[in-house]
C-alpha positions as CSV (number, residue, x, y, z in Angstrom):
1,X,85.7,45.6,-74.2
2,X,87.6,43.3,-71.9
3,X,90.7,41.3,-73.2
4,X,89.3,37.8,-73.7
5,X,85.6,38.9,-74.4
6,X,83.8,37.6,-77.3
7,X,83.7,39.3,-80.7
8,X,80.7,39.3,-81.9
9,X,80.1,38.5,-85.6
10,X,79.1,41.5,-87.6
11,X,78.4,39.2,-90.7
12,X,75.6,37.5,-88.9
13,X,74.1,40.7,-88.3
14,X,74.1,41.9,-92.4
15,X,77.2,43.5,-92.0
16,X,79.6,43.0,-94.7
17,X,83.7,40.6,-94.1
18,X,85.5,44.1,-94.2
19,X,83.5,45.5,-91.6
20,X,83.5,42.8,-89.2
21,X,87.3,42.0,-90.2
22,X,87.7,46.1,-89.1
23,X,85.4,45.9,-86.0
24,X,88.1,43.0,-84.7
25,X,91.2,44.9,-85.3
26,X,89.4,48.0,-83.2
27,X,88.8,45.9,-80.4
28,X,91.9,44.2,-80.9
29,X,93.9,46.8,-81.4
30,X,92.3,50.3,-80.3
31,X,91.4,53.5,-81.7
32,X,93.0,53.4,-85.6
33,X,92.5,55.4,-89.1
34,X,91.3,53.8,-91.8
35,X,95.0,53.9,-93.9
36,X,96.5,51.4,-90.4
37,X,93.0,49.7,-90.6
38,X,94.1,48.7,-94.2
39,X,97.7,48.0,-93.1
40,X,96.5,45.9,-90.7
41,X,94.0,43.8,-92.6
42,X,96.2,44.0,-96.0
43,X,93.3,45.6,-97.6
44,X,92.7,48.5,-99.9
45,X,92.5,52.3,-98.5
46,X,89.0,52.4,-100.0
47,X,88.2,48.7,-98.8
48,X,88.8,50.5,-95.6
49,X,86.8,53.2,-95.2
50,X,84.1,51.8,-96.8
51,X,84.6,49.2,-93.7
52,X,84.2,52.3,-91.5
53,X,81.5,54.0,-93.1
54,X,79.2,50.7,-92.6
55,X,80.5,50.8,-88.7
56,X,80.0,54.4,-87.9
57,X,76.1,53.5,-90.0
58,X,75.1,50.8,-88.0
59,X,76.5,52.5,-84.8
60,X,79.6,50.2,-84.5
61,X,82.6,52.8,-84.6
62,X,82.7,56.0,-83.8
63,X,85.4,58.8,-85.0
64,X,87.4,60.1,-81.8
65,X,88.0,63.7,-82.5
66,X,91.5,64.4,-80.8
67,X,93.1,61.8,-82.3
68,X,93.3,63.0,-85.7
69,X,96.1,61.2,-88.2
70,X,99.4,64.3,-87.7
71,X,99.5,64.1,-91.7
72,X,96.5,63.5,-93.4
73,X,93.7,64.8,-90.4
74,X,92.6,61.3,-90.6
75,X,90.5,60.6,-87.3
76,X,91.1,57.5,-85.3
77,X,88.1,55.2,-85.0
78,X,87.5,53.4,-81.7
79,X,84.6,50.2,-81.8
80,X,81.1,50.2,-80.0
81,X,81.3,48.0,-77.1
82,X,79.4,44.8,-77.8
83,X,77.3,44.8,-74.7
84,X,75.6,47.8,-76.3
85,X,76.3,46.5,-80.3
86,X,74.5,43.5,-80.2
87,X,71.2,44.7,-78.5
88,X,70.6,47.5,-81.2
89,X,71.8,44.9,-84.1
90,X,69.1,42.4,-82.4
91,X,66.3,45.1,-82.7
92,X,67.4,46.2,-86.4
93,X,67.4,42.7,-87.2
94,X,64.7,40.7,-85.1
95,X,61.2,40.0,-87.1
96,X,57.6,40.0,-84.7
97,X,57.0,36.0,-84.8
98,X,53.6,34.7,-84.1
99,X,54.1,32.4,-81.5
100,X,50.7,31.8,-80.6
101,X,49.2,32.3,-84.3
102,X,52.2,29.2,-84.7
103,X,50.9,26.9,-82.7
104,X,47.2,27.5,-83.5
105,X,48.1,26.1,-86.8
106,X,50.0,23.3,-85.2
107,X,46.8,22.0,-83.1
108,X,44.4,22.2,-86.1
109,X,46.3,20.2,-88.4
110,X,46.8,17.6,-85.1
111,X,43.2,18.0,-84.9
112,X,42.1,17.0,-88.6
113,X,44.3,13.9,-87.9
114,X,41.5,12.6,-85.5
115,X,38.5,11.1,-86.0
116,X,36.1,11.1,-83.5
117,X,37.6,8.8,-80.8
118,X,41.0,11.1,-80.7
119,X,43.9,10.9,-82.1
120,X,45.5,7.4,-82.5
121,X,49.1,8.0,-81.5
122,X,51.6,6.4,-79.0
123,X,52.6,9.6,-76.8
124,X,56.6,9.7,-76.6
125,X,56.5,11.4,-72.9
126,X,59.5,13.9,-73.7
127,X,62.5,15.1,-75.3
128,X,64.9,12.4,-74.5
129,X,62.2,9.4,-75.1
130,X,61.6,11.0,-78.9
131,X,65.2,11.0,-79.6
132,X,65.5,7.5,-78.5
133,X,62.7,6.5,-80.3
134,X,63.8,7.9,-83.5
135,X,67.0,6.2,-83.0
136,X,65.6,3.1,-83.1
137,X,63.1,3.9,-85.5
138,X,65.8,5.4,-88.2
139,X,68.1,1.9,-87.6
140,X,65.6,0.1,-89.7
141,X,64.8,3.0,-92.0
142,X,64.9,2.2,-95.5
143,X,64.6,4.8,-98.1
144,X,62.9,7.8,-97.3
145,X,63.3,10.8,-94.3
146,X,61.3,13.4,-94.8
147,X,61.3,16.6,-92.0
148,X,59.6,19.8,-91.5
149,X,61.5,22.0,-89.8
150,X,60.3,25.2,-88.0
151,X,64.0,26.4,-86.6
152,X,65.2,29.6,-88.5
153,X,68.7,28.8,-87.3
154,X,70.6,25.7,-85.5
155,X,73.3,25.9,-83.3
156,X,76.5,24.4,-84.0
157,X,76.0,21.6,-81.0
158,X,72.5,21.0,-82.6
159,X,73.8,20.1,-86.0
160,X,77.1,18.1,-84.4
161,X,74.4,15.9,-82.3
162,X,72.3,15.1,-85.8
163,X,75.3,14.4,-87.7
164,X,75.9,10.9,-86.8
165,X,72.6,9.5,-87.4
166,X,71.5,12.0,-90.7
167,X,75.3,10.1,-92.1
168,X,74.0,6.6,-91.1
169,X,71.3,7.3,-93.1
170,X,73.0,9.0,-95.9
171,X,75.6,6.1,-95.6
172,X,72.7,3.1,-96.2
173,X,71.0,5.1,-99.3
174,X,68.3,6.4,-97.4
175,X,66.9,9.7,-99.1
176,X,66.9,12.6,-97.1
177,X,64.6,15.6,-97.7
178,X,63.6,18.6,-95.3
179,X,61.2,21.6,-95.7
180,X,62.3,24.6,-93.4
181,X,61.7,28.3,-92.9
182,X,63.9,30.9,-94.1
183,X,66.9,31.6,-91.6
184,X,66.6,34.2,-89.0
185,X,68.7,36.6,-86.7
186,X,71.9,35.3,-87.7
187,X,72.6,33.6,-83.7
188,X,73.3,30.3,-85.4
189,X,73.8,28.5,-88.7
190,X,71.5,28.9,-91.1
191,X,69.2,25.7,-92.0
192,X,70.2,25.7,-96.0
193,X,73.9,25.5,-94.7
194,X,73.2,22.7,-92.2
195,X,71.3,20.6,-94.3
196,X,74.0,20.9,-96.9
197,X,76.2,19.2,-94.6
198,X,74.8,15.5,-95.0
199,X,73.7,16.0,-98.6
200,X,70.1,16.2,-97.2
201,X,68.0,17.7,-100.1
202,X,66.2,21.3,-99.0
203,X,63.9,23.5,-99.7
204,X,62.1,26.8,-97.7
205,X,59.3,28.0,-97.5
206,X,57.6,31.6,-95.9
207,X,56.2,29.4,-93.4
208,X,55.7,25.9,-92.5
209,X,52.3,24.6,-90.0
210,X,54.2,22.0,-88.4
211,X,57.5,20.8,-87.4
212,X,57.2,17.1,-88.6
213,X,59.2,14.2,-88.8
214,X,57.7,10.8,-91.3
215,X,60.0,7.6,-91.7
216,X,59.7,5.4,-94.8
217,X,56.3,7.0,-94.8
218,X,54.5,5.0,-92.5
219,X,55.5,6.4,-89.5
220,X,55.1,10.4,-88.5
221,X,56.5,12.1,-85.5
222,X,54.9,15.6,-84.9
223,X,55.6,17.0,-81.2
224,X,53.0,17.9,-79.2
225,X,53.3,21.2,-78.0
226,X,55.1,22.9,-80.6
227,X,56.3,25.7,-78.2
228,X,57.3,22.7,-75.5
229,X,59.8,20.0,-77.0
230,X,59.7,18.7,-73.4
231,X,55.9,17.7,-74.0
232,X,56.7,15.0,-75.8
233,X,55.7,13.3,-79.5
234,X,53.0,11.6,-81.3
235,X,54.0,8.3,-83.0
236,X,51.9,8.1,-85.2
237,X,51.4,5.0,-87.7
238,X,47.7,5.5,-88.7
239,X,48.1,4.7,-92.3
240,X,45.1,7.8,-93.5
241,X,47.0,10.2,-90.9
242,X,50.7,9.5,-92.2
243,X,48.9,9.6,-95.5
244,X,47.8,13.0,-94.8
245,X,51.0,14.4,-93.6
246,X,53.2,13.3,-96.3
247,X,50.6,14.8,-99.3
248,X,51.2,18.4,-96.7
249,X,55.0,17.8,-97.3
250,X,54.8,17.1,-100.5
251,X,52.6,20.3,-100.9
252,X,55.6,22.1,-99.0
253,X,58.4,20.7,-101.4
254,X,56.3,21.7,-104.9
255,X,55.8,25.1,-103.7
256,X,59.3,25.8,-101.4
257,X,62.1,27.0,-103.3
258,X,66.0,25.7,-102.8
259,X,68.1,28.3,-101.4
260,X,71.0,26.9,-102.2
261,X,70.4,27.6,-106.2
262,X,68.3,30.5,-106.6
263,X,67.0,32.1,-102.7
264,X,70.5,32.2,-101.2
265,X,73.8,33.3,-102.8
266,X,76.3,30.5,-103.5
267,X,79.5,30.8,-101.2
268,X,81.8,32.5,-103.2
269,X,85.4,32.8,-102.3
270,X,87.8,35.2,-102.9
271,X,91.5,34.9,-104.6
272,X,92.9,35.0,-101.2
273,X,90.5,32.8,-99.2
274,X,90.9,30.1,-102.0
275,X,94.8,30.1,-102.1
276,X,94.8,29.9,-98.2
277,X,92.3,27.6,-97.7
278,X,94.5,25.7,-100.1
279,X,97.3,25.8,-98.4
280,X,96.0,25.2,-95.1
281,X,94.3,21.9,-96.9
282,X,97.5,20.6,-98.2
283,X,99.3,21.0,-94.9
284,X,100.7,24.3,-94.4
285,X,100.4,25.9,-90.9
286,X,99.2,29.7,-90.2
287,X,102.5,30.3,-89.9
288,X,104.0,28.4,-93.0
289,X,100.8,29.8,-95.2
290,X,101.7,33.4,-94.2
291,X,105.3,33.0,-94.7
292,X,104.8,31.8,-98.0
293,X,102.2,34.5,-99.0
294,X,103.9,37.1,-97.7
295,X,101.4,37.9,-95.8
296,X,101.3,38.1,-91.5
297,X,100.3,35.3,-89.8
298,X,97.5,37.8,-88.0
299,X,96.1,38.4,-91.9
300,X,95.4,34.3,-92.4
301,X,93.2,34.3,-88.4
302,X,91.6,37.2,-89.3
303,X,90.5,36.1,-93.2
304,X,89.4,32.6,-91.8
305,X,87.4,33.9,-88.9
306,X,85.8,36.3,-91.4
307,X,85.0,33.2,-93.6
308,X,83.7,30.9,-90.8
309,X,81.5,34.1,-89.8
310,X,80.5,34.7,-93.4
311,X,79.6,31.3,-93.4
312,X,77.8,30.7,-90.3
313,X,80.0,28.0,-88.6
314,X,82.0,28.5,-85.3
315,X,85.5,26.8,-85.9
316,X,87.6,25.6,-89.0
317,X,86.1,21.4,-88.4
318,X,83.3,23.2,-89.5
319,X,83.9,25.4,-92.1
320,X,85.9,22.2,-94.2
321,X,82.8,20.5,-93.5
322,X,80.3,23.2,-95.2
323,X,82.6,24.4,-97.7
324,X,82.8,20.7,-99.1
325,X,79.4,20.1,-99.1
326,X,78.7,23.1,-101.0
327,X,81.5,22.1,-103.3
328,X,82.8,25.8,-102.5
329,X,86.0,24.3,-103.0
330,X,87.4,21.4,-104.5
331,X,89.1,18.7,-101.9
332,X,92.9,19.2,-101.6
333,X,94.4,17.0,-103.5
334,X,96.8,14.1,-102.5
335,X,94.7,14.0,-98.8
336,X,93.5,10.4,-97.9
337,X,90.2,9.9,-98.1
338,X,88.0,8.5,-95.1
């Protein structure tokens, strides 16, 4: 791989920390056995090869024969490059979505909104006209946001642009509840984890029939084209249609289930993520943390990256953010609030 290419994140792909944490240093690093793998990552020996038995499985590393360890006829390991990697973790990992059978579903329940004469709706002509729209709408928002959400993962600029407003909501009492889809490939963070940012309540389901959006429940905001968010939005404030939508989201939420407690695994840390996410939290540098673990500074990067992958989240603004929400860890204390 070229120096200063991308890494990509084996977690995201079902891999386990120690096998992406081992996948880095071989790209890093080179060709190594599995007793400098564990040198290098300040893991076990058997931490280790287990590491390298997952690569070599899912085609990541491969042993290179003439470079065997002089004393124990240990081969050196050298990494898959990620150009071919990620296409064959895509294909192992990818499900068939119905696209089509998708937004069949979508137009019916549009069309058992309206009566005869059509659907009573002011059309929002595309993307940037909905957001604005819902900007204004949610500035007078009272006490209730509900959403249906179709994404299986969002990107980290996604959740970053709905931050502000989801907090001014959050901020002014305003309950916050969303009905998604369980999380997908892995190219993103998952929906239970973004959610959890704001404190917005959640809860999946197999599959939703809509991606939805209903304000103090007399305003709904389905797209049009479910497939084309440039198509635009119905605004729709039809008391028996909004009625209608919010008894299908209230269907959703009695049958979806909350990842967060029972479908996905609590975060859990280990000794050494906790003590240096501590130490990081009451001020310590990399440098300072490592020093006084007695650890290298090259162990602290490469067990925080492994985290933020673990995690889903891209840099270490991030991971404070979801690890708090998920009360993963307490907040340091002595740190000023606000």
């Amino acid at each position: 791989m070229p120096r200063g290419a991308a890494v990509p994140s084996l977690v995201k792909w079902g891999l386990s920390a120690d096998a992406d944490l081992a996948y880095r240093d071989l790209v890093a690093f080179g060709p190594r056995t599995t007793g400098e793998l564990a040198r290098d990552l300040a893991i076990s020996g058997r931490r280790a090869q287990a590491a390298i038995e997952e690569l070599a499985a899912a085609g990541a590393a491969s042993p290179e024969p003439n470079a065997p360890d002089r004393r124990r006829r240990l081969p050196s390991w050298r990494p898959a490059a990620a150009a071919e990697l990620v296409p064959e973790l895509r294909r192992r990992k990818a499900g068939v979505v119905d696209l089509g059978g998708y937004a069949r579903r979508h137009r019916r329940l549009l069309d058992t909104l309206a009566p005869a004469g059509g659907l009573r709706a002011n059309h929002l002509a595309d993307r940037a006209t909905t957001r604005r729209r819902i900007a204004e709408i949610s500035a007078v928002e009272r006490w209730e946001h509900l959403t249906v959400s179709t994404e299986r993962t969002f990107t980290p600029e996604a959740v970053a642009a709905a931050l502000p407003l989801d907090r001014q909501l959050v901020a002014r009492g305003v309950q916050l509840r969303a009905c998604g889809v369980p999380s997908g490939n892995g190219e993103g963070m998952p929906p239970e984890l973004s959610y959890a940012i704001v404190g917005t309540e959640y809860r999946e389901c197999p599959e939703v029939p809509a991606k939805l959006m209903v304000i103090d429940r007399r305003v709904a905001l389905p797209p049009v084209d479910p497939l084309d968010l440039d198509a635009g939005t119905y605004e729709i404030d039809d008391p028996d249609a909004v009625g209608a939508l919010v008894n299908l989201f209230e269907h959703l939420w009695s049958t979806g289930i909350e990842p967060r407690r029972s479908g996905v695994p609590t975060i859990e840390l280990s000794p050494r993520e906790k003590v240096i996410l501590g130490l990081l939290a009451d001020g310590h540098t990399d440098s300072s943390a490592a020093k006084h673990l007695g650890i290298s500074q090259r162990t602290i990067a490469y067990t925080l990256r492994a985290l933020m992958d673990r995690v889903g989240v891209d840099n270490r603004f991030q991971l404070g953010l979801t690890l708090g929400a998920t009360r993963a860890v307490p907040p340091p204390t002595g740190s000023p609030e606000g």
